[in-house]
C-alpha positions in Angstrom: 68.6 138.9 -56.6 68.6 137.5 -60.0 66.3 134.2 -60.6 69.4 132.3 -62.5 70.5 129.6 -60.3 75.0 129.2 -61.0 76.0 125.9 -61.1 79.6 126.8 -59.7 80.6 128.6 -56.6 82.1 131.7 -58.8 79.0 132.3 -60.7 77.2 132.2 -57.3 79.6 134.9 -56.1 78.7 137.2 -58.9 75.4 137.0 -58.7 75.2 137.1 -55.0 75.9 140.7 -54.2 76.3 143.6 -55.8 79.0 144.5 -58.0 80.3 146.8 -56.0 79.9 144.4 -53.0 81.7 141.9 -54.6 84.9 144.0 -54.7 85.8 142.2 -51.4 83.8 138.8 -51.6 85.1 136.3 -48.8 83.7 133.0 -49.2 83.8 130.3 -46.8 82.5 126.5 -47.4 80.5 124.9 -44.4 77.8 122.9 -44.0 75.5 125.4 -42.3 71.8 123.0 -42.1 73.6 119.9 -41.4 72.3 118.1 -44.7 76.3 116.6 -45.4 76.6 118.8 -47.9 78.6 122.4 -48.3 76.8 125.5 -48.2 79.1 128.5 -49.4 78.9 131.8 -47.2 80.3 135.2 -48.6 81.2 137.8 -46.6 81.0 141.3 -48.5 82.4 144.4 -49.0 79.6 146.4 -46.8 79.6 143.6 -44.3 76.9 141.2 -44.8 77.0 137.9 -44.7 75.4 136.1 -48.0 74.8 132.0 -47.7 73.8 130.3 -50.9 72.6 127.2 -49.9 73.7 123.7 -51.9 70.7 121.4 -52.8 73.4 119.2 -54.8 76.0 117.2 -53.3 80.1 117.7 -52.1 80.8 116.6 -55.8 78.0 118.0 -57.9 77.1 121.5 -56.1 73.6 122.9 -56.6 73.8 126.6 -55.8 70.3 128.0 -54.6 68.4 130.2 -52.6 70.5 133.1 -51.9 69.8 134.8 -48.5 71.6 137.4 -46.3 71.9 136.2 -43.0 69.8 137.6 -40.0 70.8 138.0 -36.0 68.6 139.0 -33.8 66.1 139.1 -36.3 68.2 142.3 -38.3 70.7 141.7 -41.1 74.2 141.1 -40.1 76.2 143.9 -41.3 79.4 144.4 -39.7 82.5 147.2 -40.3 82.6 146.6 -44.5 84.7 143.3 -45.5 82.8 140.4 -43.3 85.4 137.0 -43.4 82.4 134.3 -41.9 83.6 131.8 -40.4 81.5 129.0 -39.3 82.4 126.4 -35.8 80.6 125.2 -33.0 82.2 128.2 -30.6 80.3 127.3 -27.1 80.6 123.4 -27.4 76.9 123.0 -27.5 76.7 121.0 -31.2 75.2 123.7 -33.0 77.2 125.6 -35.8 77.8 129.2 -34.8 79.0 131.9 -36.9 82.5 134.2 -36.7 83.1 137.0 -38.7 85.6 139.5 -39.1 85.8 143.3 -40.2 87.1 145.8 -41.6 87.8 147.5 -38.6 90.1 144.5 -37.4 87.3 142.9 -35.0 86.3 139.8 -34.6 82.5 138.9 -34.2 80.6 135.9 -32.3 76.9 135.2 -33.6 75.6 132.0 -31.1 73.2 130.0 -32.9 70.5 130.0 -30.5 68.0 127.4 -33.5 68.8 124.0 -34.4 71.4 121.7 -36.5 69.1 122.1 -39.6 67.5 125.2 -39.2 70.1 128.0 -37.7 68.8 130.8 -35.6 71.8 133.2 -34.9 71.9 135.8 -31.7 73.1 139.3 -31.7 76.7 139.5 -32.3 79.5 139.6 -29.6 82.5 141.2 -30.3 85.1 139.1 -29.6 88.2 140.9 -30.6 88.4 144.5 -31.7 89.6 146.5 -34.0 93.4 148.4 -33.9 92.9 151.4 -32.2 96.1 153.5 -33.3 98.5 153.5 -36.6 101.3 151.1 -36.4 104.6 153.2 -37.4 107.0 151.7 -39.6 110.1 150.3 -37.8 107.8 149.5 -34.2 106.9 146.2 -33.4 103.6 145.2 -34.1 102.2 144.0 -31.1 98.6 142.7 -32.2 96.5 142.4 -35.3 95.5 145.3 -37.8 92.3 145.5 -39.9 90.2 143.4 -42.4 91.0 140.5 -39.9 90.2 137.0 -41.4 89.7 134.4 -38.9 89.9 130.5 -38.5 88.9 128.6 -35.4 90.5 125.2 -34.5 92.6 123.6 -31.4 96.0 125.1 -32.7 97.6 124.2 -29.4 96.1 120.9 -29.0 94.8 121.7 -25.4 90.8 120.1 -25.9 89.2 123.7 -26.7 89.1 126.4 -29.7 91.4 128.7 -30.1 91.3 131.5 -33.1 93.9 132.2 -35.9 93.3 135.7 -37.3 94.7 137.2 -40.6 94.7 140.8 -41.2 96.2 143.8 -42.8 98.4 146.1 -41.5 99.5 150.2 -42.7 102.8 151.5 -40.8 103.1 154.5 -41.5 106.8 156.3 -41.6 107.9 158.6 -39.1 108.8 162.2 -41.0 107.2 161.4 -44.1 106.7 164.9 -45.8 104.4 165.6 -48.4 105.1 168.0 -51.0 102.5 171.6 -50.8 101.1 170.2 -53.9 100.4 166.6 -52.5 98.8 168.1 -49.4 96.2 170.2 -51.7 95.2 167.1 -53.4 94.8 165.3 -50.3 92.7 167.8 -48.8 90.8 167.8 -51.7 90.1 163.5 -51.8 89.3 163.8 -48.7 86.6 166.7 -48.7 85.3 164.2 -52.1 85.2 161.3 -50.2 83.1 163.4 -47.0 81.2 164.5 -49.1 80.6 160.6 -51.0 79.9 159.9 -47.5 77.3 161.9 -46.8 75.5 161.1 -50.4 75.6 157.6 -49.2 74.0 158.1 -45.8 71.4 160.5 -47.7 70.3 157.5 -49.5 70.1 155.1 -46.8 67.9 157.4 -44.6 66.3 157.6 -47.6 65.8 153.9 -47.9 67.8 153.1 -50.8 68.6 149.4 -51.7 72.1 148.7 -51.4 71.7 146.9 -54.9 70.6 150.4 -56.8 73.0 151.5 -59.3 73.0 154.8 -57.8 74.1 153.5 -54.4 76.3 151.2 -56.0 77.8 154.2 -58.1 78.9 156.0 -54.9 80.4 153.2 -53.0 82.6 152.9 -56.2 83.4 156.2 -56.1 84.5 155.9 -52.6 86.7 153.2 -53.3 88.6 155.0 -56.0 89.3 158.0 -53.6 90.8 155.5 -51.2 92.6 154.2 -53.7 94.0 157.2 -54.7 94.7 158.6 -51.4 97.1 155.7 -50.5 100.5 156.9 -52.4 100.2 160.0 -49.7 99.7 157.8 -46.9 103.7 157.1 -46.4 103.7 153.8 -45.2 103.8 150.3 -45.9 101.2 147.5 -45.9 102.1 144.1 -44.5 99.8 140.6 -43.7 100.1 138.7 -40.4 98.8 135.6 -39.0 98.0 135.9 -35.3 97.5 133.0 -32.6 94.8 133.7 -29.7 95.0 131.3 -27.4 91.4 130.6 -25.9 92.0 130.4 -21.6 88.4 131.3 -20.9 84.8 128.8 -20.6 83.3 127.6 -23.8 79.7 129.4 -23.0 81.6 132.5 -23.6 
């Protein structure tokens, strides 16, 4: 982490994560040690969860101390593209922390420490991830991936209830690619495999997410799924979907 301290929430972002991380920053504004002010949390493309605490006021922010956040005493790192979200979940006046995925789920992280001094438990999973394609022209009958999630009394019934955005592929029935097409997709996808496995390499390896070579491959990932999505024959769409919350606030 560099030792430059940003004076604005975008110059925070950049220097918080990794440039490759950053690809898919999601910042949220909370007051996460209950000093009045707001903290900023970023969620990040490999699914950690980055607070950068504010030493300033609502008015004059003073970024500082860049962290990833811990549960259970191990880093958070969810399915790639963590949304935080923070809320007392369990109605016991402590902040706790939401987070949603790549994979379309929704995480719980109980803060088991104090107002000022957060202590977060291992995550339940509150909502998961799709676990089929949705074909264009079927209804859509509940939320895709990269969920983003808000939690507030939607219904106005006394208790939380969750709003969660997401992203959603529907793919057409029939779609046909040409010989040529099919070669190159067989070909991304043995690239990408094979990105895969250089990644895991150097984790096992113990590799710092924030190395260039680490953050060369996870580029290079990205651009094959980039690439790969003209061959996909589908279409992408955005929903907002209401849960409403029936069960006990310890849960």
């Amino acid at each position: 982490m560099s030792d430059v301290r940003p004076r604005s929430a975008s110059a925070a972002a950049r220097l918080m994560v990794s440039d490759a991380d950053s690809l898919a920053a999601s910042p949220h504004a909370a007051d996460l040690d209950g000093d009045g002010d707001l903290d900023l949390l970023i969620g990040t493309l490999l699914g950690h969860v980055v607070r950068v605490r504010n030493d300033g006021t609502r008015k004059r922010p003073d970024w500082r101390d860049e962290e990833k956040l811990t549960a259970g005493g191990r880093v958070i790192r969810v399915e790639g593209c963590a949304a935080p979200f923070v809320c007392d979940w369990n109605g016991d006046g402590l902040r706790d922390l939401l987070v949603g995925d790549g994979a379309g789920s929704v995480w719980y992280f109980p803060n088991a420490g104090s107002p000022s001094r957060p202590s977060f438990e291992r995550g339940i999973e509150l909502l998961d991830g799709p676990q089929r394609w949705f074909w264009a022209g079927d209804p859509v009958e509940r939320h895709g991936a990269r969920t983003r999630v808000c939690a507030t009394d939607y219904d106005d019934d006394g208790d939380i209830d969750l709003l969660v955005g997401d992203f959603v592929h529907q793919r057409r029935p029939g779609f046909d690619l040409t010989e040529e097409d099919s070669r190159r997709l067989d070909e991304l996808n043995r690239e990408k495999l094979a990105c895969s496995q250089r990644l895991s390499e150097l984790r096992e390896q113990g590799v710092a997410e924030d190395d260039p070579r680490y953050q060369a491959l996870v580029e290079e990932k990205l651009a094959y799924d980039q690439e790969k999505l003209p061959y996909s024959g589908g279409e992408t769409h955005g929903f907002v979907w209401f849960y409403r919350r029936i069960d006990d606030r310890s849960e």
